[in-house]
MMTF fields as JSON, N, C-alpha, C and O atoms, coordinates in Angstrom:
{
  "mmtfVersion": "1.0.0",
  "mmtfProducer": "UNKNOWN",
  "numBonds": 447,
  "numAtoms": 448,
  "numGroups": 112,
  "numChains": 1,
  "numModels": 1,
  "chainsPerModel": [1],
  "groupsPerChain": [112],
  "chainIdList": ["A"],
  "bondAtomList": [4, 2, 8, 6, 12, 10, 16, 14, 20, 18, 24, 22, 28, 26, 32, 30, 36, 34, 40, 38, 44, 42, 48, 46, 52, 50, 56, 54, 60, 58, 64, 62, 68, 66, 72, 70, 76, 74, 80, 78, 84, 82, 88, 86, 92, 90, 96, 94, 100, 98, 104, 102, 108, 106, 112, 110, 116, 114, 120, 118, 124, 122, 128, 126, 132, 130, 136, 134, 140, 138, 144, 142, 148, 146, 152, 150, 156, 154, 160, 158, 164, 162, 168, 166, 172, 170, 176, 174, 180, 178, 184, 182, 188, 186, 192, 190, 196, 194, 200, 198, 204, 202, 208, 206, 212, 210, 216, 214, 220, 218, 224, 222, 228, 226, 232, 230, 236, 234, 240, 238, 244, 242, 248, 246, 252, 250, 256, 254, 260, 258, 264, 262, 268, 266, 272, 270, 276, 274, 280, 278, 284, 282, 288, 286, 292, 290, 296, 294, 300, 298, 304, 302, 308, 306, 312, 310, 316, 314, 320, 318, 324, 322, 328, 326, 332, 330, 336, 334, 340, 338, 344, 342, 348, 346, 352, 350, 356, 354, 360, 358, 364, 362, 368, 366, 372, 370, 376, 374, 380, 378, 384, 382, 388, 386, 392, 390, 396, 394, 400, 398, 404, 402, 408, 406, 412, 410, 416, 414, 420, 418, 424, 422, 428, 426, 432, 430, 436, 434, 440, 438, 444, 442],
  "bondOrderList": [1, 1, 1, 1, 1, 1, 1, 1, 1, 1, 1, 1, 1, 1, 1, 1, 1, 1, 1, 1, 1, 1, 1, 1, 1, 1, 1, 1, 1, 1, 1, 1, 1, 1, 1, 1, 1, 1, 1, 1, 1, 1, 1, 1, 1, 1, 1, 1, 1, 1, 1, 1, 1, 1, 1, 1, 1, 1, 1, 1, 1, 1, 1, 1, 1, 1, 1, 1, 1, 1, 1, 1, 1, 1, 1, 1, 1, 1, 1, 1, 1, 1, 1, 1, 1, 1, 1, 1, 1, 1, 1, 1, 1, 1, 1, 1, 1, 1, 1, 1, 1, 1, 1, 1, 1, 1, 1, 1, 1, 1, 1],
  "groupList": [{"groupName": "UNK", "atomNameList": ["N", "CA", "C", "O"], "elementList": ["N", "C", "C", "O"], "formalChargeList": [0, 0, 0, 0], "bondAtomList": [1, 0, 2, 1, 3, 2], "bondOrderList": [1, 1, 2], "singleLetterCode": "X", "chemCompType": "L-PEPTIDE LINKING"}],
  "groupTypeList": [0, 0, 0, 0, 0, 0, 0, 0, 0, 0, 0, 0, 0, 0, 0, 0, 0, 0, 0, 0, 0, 0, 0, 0, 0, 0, 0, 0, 0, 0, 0, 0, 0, 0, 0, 0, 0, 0, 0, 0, 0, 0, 0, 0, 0, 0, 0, 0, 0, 0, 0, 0, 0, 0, 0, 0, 0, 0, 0, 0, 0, 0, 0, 0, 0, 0, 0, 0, 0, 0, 0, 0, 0, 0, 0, 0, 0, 0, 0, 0, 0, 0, 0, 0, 0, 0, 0, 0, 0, 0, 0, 0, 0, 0, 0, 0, 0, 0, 0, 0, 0, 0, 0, 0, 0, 0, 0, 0, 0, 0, 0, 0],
  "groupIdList": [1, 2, 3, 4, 5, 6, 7, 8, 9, 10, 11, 12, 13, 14, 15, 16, 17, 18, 19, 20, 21, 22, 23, 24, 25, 26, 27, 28, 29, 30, 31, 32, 33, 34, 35, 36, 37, 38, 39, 40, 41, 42, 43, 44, 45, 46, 47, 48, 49, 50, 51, 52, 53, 54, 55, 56, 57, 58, 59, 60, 61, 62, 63, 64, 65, 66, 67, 68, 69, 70, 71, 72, 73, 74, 75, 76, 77, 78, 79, 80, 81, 82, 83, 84, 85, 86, 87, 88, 89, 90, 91, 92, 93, 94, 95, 96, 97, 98, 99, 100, 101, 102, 103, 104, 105, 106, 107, 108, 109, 110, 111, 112],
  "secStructList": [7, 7, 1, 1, 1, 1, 7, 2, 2, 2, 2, 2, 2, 2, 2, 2, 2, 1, 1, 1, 7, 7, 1, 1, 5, 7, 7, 1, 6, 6, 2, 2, 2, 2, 2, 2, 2, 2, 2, 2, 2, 2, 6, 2, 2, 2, 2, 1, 7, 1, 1, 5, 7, 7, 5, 6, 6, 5, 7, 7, 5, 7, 1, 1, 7, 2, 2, 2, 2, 2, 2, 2, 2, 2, 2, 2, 2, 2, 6, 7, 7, 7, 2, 2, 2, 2, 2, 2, 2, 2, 2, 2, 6, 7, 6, 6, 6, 5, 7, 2, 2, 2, 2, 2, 2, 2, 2, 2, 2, 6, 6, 7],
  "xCoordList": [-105.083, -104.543, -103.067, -102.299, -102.736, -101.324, -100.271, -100.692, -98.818, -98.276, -97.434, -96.546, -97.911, -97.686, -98.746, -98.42, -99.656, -100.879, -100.76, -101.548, -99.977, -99.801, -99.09, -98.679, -99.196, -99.127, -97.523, -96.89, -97.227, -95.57, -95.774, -95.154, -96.589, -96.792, -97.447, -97.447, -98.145, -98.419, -97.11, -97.029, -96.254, -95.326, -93.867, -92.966, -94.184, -93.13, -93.285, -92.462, -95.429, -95.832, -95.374, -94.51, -95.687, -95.175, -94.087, -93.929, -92.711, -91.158, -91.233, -90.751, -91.981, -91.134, -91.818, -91.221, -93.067, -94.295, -94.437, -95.182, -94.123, -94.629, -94.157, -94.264, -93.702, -93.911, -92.86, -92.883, -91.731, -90.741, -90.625, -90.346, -90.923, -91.239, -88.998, -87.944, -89.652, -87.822, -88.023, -88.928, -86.918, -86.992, -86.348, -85.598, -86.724, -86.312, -86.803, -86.761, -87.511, -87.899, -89.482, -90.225, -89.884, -91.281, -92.176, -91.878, -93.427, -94.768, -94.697, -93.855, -96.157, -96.727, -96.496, -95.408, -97.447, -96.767, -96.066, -96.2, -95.446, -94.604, -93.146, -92.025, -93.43, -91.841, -91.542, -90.436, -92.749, -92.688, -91.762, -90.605, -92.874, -91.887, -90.448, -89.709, -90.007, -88.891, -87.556, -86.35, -88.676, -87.971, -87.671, -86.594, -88.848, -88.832, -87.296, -86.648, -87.209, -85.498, -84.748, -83.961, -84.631, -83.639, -83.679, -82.724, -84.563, -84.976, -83.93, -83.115, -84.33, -83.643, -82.287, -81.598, -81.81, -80.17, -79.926, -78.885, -80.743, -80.164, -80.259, -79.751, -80.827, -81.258, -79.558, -78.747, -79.487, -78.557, -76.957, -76.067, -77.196, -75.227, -75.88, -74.952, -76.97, -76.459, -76.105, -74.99, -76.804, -75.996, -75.224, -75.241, -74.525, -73.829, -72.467, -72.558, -71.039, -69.861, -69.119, -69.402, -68.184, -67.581, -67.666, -68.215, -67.058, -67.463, -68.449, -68.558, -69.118, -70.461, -71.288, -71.104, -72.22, -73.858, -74.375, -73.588, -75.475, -75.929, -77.378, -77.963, -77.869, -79.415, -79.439, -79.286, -79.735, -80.477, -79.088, -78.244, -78.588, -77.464, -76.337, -75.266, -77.091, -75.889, -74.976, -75.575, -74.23, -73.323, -72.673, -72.116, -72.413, -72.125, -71.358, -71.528, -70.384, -69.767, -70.227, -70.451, -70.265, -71.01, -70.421, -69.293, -72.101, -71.469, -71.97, -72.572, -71.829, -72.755, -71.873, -71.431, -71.775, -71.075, -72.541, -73.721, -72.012, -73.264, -73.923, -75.133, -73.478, -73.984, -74.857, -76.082, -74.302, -75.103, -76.157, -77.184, -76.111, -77.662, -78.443, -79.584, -77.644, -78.77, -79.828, -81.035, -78.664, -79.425, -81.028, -82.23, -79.79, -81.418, -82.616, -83.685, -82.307, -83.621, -84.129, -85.29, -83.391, -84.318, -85.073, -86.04, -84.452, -85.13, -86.517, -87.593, -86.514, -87.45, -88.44, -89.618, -88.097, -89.401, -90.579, -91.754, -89.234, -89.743, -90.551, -91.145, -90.565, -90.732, -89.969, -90.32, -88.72, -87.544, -86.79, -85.976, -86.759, -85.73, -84.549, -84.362, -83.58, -82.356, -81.243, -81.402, -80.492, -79.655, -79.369, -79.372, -79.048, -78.469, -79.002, -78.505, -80.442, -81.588, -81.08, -80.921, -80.868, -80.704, -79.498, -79.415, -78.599, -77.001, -77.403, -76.96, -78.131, -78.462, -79.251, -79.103, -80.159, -80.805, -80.227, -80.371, -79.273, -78.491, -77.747, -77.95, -76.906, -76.541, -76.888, -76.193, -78.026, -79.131, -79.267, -79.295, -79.487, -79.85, -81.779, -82.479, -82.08, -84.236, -84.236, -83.873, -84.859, -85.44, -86.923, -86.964, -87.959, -89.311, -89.291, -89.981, -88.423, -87.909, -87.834, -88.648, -86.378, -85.914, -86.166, -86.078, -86.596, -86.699, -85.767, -84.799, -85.86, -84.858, -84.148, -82.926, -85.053, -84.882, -83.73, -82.896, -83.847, -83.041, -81.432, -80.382, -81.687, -80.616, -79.788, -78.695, -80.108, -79.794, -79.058, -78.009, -79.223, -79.023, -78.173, -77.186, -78.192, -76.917, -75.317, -74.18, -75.965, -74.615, -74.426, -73.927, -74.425, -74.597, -73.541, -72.412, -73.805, -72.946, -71.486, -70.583, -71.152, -70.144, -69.618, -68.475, -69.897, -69.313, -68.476, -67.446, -69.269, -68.661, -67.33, -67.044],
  "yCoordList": [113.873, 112.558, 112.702, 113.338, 112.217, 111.928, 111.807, 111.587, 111.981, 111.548, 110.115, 109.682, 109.627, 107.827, 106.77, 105.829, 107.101, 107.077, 107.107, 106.468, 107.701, 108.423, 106.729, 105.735, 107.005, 105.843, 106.338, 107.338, 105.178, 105.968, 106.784, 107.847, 106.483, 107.633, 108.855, 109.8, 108.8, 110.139, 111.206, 112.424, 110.123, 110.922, 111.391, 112.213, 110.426, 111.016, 112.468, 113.337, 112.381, 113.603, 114.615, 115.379, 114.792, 115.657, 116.24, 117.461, 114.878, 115.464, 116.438, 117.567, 115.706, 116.137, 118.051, 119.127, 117.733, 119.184, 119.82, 120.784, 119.777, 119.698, 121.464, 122.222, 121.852, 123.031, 123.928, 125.134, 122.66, 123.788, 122.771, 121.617, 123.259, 122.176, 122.047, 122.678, 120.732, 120.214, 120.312, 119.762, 121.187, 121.107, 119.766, 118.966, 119.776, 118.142, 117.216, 116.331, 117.486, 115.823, 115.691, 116.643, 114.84, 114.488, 113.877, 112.698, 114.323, 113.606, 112.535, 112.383, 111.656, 111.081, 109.47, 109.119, 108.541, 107.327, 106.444, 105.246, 106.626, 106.408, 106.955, 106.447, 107.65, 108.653, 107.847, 107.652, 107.547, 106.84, 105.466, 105.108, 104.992, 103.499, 103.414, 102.592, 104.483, 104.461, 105.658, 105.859, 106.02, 106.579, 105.12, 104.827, 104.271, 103.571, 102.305, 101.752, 102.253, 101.598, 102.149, 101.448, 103.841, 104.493, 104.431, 104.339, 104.489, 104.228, 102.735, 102.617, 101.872, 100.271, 100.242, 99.237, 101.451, 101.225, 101.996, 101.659, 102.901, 103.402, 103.002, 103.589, 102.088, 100.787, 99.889, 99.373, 99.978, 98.716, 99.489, 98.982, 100.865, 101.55, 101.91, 102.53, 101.903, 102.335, 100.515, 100.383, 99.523, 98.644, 97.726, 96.55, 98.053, 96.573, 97.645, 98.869, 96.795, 97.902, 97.809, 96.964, 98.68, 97.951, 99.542, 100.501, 99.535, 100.796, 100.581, 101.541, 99.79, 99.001, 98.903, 98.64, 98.946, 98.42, 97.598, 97.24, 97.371, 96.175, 96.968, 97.481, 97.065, 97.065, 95.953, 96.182, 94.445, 94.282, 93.594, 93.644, 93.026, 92.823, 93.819, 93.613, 95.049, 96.254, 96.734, 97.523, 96.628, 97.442, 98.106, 97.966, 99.518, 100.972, 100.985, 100.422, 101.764, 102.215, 103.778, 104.831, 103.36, 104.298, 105.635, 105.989, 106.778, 108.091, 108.677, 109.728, 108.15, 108.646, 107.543, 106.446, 108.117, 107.241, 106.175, 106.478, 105.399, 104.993, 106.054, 105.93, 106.845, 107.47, 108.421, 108.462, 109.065, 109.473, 109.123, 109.735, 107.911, 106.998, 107.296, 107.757, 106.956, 106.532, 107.596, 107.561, 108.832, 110.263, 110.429, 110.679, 110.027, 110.517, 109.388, 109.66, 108.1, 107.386, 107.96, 107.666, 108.82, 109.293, 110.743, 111.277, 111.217, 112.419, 111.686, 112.241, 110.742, 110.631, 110.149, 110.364, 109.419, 108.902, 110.654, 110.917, 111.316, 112.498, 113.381, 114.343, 112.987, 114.117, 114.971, 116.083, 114.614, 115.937, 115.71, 114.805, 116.247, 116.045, 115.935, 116.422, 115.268, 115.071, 114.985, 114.34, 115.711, 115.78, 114.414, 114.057, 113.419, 112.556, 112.007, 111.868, 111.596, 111.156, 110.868, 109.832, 112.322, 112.732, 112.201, 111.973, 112.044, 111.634, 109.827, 109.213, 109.389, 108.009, 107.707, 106.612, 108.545, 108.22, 108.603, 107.871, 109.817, 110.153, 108.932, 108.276, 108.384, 107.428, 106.218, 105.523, 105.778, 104.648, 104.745, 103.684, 106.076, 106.77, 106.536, 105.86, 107.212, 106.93, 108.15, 109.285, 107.467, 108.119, 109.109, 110.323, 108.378, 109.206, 110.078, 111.098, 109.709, 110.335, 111.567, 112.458, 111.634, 113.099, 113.827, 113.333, 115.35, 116.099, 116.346, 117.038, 115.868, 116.003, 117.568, 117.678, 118.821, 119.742, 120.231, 121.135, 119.853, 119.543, 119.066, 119.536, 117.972, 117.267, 117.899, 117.36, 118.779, 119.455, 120.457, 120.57, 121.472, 122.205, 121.871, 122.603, 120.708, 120.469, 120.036, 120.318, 119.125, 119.199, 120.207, 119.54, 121.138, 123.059, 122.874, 122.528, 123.068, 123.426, 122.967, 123.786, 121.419, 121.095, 121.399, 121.82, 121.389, 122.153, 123.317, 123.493, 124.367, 125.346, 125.79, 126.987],
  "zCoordList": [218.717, 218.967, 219.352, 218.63, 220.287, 220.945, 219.643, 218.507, 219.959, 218.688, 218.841, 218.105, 219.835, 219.828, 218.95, 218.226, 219.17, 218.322, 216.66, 215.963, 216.251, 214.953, 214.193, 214.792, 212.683, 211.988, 211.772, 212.111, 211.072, 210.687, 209.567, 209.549, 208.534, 207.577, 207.794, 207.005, 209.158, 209.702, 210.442, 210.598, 210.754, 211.551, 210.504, 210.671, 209.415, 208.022, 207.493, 207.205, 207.46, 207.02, 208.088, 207.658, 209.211, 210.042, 209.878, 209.895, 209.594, 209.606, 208.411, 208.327, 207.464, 205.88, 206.166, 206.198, 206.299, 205.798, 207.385, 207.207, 208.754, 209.792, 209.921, 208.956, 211.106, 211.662, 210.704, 210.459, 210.159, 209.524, 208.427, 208.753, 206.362, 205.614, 205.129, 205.062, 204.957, 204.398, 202.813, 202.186, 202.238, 200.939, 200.386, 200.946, 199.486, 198.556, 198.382, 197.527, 199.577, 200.295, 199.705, 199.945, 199.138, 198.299, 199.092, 199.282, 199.773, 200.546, 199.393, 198.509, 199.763, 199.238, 199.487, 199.943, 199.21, 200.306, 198.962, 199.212, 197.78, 197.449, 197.862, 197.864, 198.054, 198.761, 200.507, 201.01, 201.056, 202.117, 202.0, 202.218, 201.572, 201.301, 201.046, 201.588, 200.02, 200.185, 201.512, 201.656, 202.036, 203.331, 204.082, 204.602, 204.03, 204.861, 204.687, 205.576, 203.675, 202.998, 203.63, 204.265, 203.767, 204.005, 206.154, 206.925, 206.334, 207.926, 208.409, 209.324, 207.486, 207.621, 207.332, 207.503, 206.841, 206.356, 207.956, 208.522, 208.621, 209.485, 210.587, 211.543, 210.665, 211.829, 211.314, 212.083, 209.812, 209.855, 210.679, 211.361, 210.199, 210.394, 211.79, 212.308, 212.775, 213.826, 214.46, 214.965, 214.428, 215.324, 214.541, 214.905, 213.496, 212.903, 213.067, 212.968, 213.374, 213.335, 212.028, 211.178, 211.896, 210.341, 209.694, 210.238, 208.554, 207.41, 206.488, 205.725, 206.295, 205.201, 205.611, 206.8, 205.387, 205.356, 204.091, 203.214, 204.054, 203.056, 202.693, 203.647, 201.59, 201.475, 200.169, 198.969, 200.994, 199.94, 199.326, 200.221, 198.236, 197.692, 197.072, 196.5, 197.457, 197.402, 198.443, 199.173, 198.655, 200.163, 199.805, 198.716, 200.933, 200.728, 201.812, 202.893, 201.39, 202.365, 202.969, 202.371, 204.682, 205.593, 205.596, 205.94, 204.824, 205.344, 205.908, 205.687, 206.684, 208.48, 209.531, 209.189, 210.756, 211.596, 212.971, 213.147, 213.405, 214.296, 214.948, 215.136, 215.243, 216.665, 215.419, 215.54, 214.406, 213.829, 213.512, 213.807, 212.748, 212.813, 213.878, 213.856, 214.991, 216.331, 216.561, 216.8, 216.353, 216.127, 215.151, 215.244, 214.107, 213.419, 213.256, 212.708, 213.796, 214.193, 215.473, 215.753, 216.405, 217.453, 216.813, 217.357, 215.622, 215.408, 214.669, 214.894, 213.998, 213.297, 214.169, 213.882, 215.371, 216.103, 216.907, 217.161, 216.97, 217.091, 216.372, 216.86, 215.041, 213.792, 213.571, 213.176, 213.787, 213.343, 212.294, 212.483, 211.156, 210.124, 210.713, 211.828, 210.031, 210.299, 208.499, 207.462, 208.828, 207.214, 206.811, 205.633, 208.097, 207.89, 206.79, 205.673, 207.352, 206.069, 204.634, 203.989, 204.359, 203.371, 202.646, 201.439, 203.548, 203.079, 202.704, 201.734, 203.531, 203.058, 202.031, 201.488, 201.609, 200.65, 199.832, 198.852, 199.562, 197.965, 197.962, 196.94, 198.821, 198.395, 198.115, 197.374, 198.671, 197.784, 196.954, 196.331, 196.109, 195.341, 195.366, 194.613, 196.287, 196.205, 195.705, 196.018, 194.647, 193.743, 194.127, 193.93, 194.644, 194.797, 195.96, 195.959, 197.139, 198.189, 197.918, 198.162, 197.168, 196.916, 196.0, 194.877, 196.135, 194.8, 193.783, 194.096, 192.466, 191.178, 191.418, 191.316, 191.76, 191.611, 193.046, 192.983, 193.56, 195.189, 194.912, 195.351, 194.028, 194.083, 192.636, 192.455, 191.778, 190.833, 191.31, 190.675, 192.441, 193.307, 193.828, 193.902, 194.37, 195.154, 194.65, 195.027, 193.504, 192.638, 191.819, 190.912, 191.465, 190.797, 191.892, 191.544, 193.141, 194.497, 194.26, 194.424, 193.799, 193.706, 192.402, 192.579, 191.201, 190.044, 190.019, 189.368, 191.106, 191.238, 191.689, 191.681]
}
């Protein structure tokens, strides 16, 4: 099957597990749903201007710039991981998204 065809939770599975697997990052279509939050914050910082975004009654200040966004919503229509992802969801803080063990790792990194 074509990959236009593909559901969005087919094309999540692809990014996360696909030709090269992303550590941290948790399958399963709870972990989806909340990619899918993190997808909508990056819809929100690539076209709204400003240093903030909004999810929801929380607003963050942006750490990712537009163009970055724009990026990694084109990687994802692709199936390509993108770090950015990642930088948006630690700061949401999604929980089922990311692996505990990932994000343990990464702050170890800054302690040091």
């Amino acid at each position: 099957m074509k990959m236009n065809r593909w559901s969005d939770y087919e094309k999540y599975i692809v990014m996360v597990h696909g030709v090269k697997q992303v550590l941290g990052i948790n399958l399963g279509y709870q972990a989806f749903l909340e990619f899918k939050k993190v997808k909508e914050a990056l819809i929100s910082i690539s076209k709204r201007p400003g240093n903030t975004y909004s999810d929801g009654d929380d607003i963050y200040k942006r750490p990712i710039t537009s163009t970055q966004a724009i990026r990694a919503l084109d990687n994802i229509e692709n199936c390509r991981w993108d770090e950015n992802i990642r930088l948006v969801a630690k700061q949401m803080k999604i929980g089922y998204m990311l692996s505990p063990a990932k994000m343990i790792t990464s702050v170890s990194n800054y302690i040091k």
